[in-house]
N, C-alpha and C positions, 0 to 999 in steps of 0.2 A: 680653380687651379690648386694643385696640392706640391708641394717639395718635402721630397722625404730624403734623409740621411741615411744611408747603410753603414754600419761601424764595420762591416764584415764585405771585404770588395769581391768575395767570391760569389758572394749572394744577388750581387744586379742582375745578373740574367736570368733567374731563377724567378725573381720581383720583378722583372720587368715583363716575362710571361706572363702571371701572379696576376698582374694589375691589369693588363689588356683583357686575359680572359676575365675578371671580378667586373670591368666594367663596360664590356663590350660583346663580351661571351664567346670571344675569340682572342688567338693569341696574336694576333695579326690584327693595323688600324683598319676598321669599316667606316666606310661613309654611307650613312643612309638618312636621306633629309637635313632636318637641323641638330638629330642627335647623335653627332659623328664623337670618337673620345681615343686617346692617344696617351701611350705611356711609352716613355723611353729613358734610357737612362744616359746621363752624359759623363764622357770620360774626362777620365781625371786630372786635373788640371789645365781641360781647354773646354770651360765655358763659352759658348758660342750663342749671346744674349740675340744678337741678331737673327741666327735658326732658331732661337728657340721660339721666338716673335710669331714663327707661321704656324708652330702648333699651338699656339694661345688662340687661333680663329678656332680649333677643335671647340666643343661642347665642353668638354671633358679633357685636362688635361693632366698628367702626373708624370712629374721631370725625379729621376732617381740619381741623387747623387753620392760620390765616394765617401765627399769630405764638408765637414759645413764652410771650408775656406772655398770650394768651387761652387757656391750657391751666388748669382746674384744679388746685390744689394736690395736692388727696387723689385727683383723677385721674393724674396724672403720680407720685406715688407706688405708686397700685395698680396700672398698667397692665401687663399682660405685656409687651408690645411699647410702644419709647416710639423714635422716631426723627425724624431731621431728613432730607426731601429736597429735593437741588436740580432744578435744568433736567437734562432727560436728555441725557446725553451721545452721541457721534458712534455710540458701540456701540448704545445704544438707539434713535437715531435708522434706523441701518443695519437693525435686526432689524424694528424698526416701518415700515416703506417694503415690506420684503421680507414680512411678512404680510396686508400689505392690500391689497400691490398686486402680490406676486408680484415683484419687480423688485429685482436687487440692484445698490444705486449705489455708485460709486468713493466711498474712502477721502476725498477732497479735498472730494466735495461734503458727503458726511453732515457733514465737519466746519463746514463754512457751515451748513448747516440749524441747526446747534446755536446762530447767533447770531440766528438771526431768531424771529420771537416764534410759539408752536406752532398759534395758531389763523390764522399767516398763512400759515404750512406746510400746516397741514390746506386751507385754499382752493386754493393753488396746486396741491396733488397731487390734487385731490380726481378723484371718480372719472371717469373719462373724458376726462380730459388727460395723455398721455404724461407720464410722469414725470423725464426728459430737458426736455422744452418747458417744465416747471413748474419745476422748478430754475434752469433759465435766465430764466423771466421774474421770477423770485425776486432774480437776478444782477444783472439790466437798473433794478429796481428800487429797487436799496439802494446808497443814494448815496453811506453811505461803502468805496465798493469801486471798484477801476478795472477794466472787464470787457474788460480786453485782457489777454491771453499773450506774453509775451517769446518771441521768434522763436526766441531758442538755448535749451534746456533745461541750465538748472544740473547739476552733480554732486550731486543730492540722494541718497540713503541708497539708494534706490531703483533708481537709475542705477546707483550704481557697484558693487552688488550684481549688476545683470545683467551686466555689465562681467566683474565678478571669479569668474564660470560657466565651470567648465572641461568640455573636451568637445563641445562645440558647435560649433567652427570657425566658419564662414561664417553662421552663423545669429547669433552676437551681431555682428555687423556689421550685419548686415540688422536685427536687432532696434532696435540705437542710433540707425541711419537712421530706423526710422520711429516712435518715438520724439521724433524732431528733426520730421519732416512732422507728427505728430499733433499737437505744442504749433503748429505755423504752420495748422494746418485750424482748430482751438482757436481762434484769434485769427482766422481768418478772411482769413489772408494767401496764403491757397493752398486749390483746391477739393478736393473728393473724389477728381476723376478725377485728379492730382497723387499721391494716395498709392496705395502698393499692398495691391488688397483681397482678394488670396487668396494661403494660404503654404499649400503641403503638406510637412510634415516627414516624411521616411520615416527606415527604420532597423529593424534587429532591435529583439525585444522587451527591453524592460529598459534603454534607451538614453535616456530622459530626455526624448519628444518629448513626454508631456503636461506636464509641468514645465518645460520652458520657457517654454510657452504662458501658462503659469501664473503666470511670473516676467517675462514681457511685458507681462500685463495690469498688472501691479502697476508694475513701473516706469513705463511711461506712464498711470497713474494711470486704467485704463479698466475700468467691470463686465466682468465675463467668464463668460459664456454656456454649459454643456457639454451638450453632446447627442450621441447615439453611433446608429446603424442599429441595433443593438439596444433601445435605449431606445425609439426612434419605434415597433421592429416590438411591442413590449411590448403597444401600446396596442388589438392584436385585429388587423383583418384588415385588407386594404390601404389602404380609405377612411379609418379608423381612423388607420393609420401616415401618410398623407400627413397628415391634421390635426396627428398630434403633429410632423411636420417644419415647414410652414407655423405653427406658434405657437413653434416655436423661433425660426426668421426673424424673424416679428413681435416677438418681447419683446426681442429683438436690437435690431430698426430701432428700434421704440419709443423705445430706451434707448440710442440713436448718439449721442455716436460709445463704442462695443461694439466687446469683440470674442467670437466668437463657433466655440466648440472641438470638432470634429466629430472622434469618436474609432472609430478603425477604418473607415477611408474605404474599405479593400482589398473589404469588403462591398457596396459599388457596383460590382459587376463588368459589362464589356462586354458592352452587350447583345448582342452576335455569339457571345459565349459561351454554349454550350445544355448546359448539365450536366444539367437533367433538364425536367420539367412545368411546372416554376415559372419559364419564364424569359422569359413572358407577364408576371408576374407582376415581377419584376425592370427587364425594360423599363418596366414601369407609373412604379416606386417611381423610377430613374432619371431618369427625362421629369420628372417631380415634381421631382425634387434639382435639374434643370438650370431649373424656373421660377424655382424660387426663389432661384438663384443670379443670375439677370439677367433675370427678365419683368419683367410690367408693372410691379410693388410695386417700387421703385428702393430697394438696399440701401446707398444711402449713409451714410457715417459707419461701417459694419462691415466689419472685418475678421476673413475667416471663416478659420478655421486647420484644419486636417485631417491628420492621423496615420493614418498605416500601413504594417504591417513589410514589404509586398511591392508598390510600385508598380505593375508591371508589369501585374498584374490589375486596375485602376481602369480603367471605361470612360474612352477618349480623349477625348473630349467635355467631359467634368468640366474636364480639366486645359488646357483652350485658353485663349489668351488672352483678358483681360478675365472669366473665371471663378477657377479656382486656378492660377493663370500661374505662380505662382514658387515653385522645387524645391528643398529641401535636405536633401542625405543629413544625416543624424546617426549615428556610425559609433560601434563599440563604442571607448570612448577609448582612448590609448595610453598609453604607464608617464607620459608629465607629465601628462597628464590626470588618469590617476587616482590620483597624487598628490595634486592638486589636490582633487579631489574628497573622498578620504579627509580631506584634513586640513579641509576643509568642516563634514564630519559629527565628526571627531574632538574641532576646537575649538581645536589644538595644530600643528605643523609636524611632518613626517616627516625625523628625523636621516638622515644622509647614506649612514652605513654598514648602516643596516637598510634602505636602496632596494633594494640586489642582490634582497634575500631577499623582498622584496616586489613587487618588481615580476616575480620567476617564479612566486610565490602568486598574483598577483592575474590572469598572463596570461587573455586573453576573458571578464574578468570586466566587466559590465555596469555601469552606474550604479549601478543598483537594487542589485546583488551586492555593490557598495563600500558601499552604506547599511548593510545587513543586516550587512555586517562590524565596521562600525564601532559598529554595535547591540551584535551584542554582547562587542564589547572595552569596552563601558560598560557592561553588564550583569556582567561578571567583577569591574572595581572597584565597580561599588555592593552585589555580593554581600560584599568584603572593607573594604566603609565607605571606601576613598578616591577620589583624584582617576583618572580615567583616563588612562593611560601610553603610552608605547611600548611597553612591558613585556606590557601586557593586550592591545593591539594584534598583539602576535605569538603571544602565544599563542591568539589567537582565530582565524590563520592554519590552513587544512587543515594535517594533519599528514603530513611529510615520509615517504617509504619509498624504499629503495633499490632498481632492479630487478636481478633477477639475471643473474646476469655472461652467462648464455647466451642471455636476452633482451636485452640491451644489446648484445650482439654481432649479434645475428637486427636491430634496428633498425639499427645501420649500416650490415650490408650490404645492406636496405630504401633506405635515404639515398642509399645508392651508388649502386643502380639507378637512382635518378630523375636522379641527378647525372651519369652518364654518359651516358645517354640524351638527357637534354638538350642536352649538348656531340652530341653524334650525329647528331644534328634542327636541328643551328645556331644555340641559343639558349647566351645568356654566362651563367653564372655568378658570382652575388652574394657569395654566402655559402652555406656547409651547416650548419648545425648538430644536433648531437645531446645527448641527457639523458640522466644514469643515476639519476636520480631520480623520484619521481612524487608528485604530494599523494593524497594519501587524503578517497575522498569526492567527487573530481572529474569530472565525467559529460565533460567536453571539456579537453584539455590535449593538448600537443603534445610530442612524444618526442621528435619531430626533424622537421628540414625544410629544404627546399634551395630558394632563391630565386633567381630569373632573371631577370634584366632585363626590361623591358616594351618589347615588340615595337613597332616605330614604323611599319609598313607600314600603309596606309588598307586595303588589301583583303584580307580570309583566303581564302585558297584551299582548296581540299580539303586539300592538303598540310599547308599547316600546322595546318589543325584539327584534321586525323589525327597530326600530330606533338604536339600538343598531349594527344592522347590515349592517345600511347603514351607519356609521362612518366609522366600519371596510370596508367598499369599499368605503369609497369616497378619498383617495388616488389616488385610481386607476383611480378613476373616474373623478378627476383633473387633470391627468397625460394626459389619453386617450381625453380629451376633450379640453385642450389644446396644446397640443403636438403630439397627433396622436396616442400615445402607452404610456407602462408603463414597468419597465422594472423590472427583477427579484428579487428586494428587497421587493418584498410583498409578495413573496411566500416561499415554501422549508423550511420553520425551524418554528419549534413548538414558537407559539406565533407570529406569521408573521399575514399579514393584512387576506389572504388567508384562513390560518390554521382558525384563527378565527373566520372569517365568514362561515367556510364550518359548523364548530361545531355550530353555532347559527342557519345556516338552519337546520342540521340535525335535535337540538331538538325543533325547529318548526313542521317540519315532522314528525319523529318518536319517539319522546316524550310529548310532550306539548300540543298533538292535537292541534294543530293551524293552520294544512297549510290543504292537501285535506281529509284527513281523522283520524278521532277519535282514531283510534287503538294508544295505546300508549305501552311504554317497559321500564320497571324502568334505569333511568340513571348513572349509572357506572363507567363511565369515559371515555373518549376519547377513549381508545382498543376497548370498546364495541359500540361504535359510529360509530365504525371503521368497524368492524367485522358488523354492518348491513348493513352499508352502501355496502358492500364486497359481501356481499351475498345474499340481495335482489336488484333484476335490478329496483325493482320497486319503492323503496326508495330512490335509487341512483338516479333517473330521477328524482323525484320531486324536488330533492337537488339542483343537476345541473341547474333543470327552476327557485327556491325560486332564486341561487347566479344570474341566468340572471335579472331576474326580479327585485331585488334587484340594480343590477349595473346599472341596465338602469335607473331605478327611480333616485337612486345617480348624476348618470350625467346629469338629467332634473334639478334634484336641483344643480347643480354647474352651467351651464348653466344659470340659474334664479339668479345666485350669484356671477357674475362675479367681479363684483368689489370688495365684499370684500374680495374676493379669493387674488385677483390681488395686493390688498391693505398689505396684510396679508404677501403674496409670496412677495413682496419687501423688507418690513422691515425687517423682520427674519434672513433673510442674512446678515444682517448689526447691530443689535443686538444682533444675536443669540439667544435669552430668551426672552420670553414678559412672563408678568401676564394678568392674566383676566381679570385686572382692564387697564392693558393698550392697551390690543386686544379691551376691548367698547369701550374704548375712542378713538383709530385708525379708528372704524369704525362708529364713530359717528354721521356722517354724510353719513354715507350707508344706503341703504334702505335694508332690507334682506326679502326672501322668505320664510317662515314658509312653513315645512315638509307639505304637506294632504299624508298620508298614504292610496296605492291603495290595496284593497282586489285582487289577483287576480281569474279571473274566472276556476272552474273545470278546469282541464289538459286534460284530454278525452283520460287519457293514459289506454291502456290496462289490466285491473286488472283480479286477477284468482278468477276462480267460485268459 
């Protein structure tokens, strides 16, 4: 038997449904067997302990009272369950919205619905009036409220949380901004076509672009929506998948102003793109994304946000003005960044003299990769019962190894080569650096590497895209020319000496018209660099001759460059760092070979009629 108090006498009949369906699964008493159960609620001031007597034979009994003065005495002493409740709060209100009507409302309204009385909420939401429209005439009609928005948005909790997001660059600017437009659309001082209603976040994976979105919705106080190309294709076959895209839209607009989080956009690929049978099929599901982006159903009040790690592959279309117009890389963060972000997750601030040690642990480590660390440096002190430290913090760091002195010596003169060759081909030198360290456990870290200035000329010529190529193998072509071979750290992982060079011959070959033949193919991205190379033999061959002919030239110029290979290959090991300014002066007294870039002749490979 249970006695519960309502503080709220509007609420029994509400709770007295509430309870019959919770434990009967209807709102009306059943009897079936011995598990019959009965909720009713007694009016106010005429307890009737003798009725109430016959529904104590129920299984299940729960008596809903006004007042705790109309509870029984010997009831209120026997009862298993004996509780007082009030008005439901903003959490209750948020959960009950979102199962009756599918729709989840911002934080600010649920917390108004909580002051308005529940059966004026059930009229306004009721079924078949946007849930948006009914909250707002909810707003229009309750007098003690002023239904204007202040133009400038306060530093509330919210704000200065997106504000205080490291890693993001340009995207908390943009965020703040429309933030400031959402509270003037809010008040009605500014229209839709004033704010901006499409943002594509790109970026490697593990960079933080759906958590921004996340952290947007929330500072500007707006539901937020998530739908993904795989979610819509879930729902069976293509008629199937456009319905579930067209009811994301709709629960969106419904619920404007929304924003609304499309995850892995890179899945709308150019319908010019023919990777196999399905690209019928493709063009379909596209045509569909671009109605719903700006047909007839007008999506004001949303803004639609869209994530994915490879632009390049989105049909253009998508991304034109007035659809997803505005672009922002999200890039893996740098050592302040991911400072910032550790001591996010950690709770605590990062001391000054554990940075060195952390910020060579943590290099190309991702957002997501700084969470998981900071997981579990908290996971190490609640195994030992205290607070989390710097202390757990490092030791939750991969673990340190040194390499050996004859592969440490095999990477700089690796370093060298690229550093020479690049002085050879005309490009300045930044800095070199080399490691004689390595974490344990790490699928991508960097040994060493030699940075160059960024070239300022508007046009690439052959030349320099071929010089450009022969950095990316002169590595190798240090290694193989003094040591006999070269061993597997140029290749296997995206951004390798390898990977680089294969992408530089390809769009020589089958981009750029620059190598045997004029046919070009708009460039996409590395998949579809990939995907030609995959399935024409005939482009695949000019590639593999561009990477020989290339290596070979690389190794005439290292060859022609021994000394200040050699010169280079010494010191590096022993300073680990030079600058550019102290690579000329090392080699000041070296004579160096200037690149001549060879055209090579026709291939006289096989072509189709």
């Amino acid at each position: 038997m249970a006695c519960v108090v309502l503080n709220d006498q509007s609420l029994t009949g509400y709770f007295e449904n509430a309870a019959n369906l919770l434990m009967s699964g209807t709102t009306r008493t059943v009897r079936f067997g011995d598990d019959e159960a009965v909720a009713q609620k007694v009016r106010k001031g005429k307890p009737n302990p003798t009725a109430m007597m016959v529904d104590l034979e129920f299984r299940k009994s729960l008596f809903l009272f006004e007042s705790e003065d109309d509870v029984p005495r010997v009831f209120r002493a026997s009862a298993n369950v004996f509780a007082t409740i009030g008005a439901p709060d903003s959490r209750l209100i948020t959960a009950a919205v979102y199962h009756f009507r599918s729709v989840r409302i911002s934080r600010g309204d649920a917390e108004f619905l909580t002051t308005i009385p529940l059966h004026e909420v059930a009229v306004a939401l009721r079924k078949g009036v946007p849930v948006q429209r009914g909250i707002a005439s909810l707003r229009a009609n309750n007098r003690g409220e002023s239904v204007t928005t202040p133009s400038v948005i306060e530093p509330t909790p919210a704000i200065r949380k997106l504000e205080s997001l490291h890693g993001y660059g340009g995207a908390i600017d943009w965020g703040l901004q429309f933030c400031r437009d959402i509270a003037d659309f809010k008040a009605g001082k500014i229209g839709w076509d004033s704010v901006d209603r499409g943002l594509l976040l790109f970026g490697p994976p593990g960079s933080g672009k759906t958590q921004f979105a996340r952290e947007l919705a929330y500072a500007a106080d707006l539901p937020l929506f998530v739908a993904s190309y795989a979610q819509w294709q879930s729902q069976g076959h293509q008629g199937d998948m456009l319905k579930a895209m067209r009811q994301s839209f709709k629960e969106a607009i419904e619920n404007a102003p929304s924003i609304l989080l499309i995850d892995g956009l890179d899945s709308m690929m150019s319908r010019e793109t023919r990777l196999s049978d399905n690209s019928n099929y493709n063009r379909g599901v596209v045509n569909g994304f671009l109605e719903c982006l700006d047909g007839l159903n007008r999506r004001d009040g949303v803004l639609v946000i869209a994530t994915t790690n490879e632009v390049v592959v989105v049909d253009p279309a998508i991304l034109r003005s007035g659809r997803i117009d505005t672009h922002i890389e999200i890039t893996l963060p740098d050592a302040e960044a991911r400072f910032g972000i550790l001591e996010r997750y950690l709770g605590f601030p990062v001391a000054e003299d554990h940075k060195p040690t952390i910020e060579r642990a943590t290099e190309h480590n991702s957002g997501a990769d700084l969470e998981v660390l900071a997981r579990k440096a908290h996971r190490f002190a609640r195994a030992v019962g205290v607070n989390t430290s710097i202390d757990h913090l490092m030791h939750a760091l991969p673990s340190v190894r040194t390499l050996p002195v004859e592969t440490y010596r095999a990477n700089a003169l690796h370093e060298a080569g690229h550093a020479v060759t690049g002085l050879a081909v005309g490009r300045t030198i930044v800095d070199a650096r080399i490691s004689d360290t390595y974490y344990e456990g790490r699928q991508v870290q960097s040994m060493g590497m030699v940075r160059f200035e960024t070239l300022t000329q508007h046009r690439r010529t052959r030349d320099v895209i071929f010089g450009e190529l022969l950095i990316a193998l002169a590595g190798i072509a240090a290694e193989i020319v003094v040591l006999g071979r070269h061993d597997e750290g140029a290749a296997g992982a995206v951004g390798s000496d390898l990977e680089m060079a294969t992408r530089l011959a390809t769009t020589l070959e089958a981009v750029n018209g620059m190598g045997d033949t004029l046919v070009s193919e708009p460039y996409r991205g590395e998949s579809e660099l990939r995907r030609v190379r995959e399935t024409n033999s005939i482009v695949w061959q000019r590639v593999e001759k561009t990477l020989h002919v290339a290596l070979d030239q690389a190794k005439d110029l290292i060859k022609e460059n021994l000394d200040p290979v050699h010169a280079i290959a010494q010191e590096l090991p022993r300073a680990k760092s030079l600058t550019g300014d102290e690579i000329q002066t090392l080699l000041s007294d070296k004579s160096l070979t200037i690149a001549m870039f060879e055209v090579s002749a026709r291939d006289g490979l096989r072509r189709s009629a």
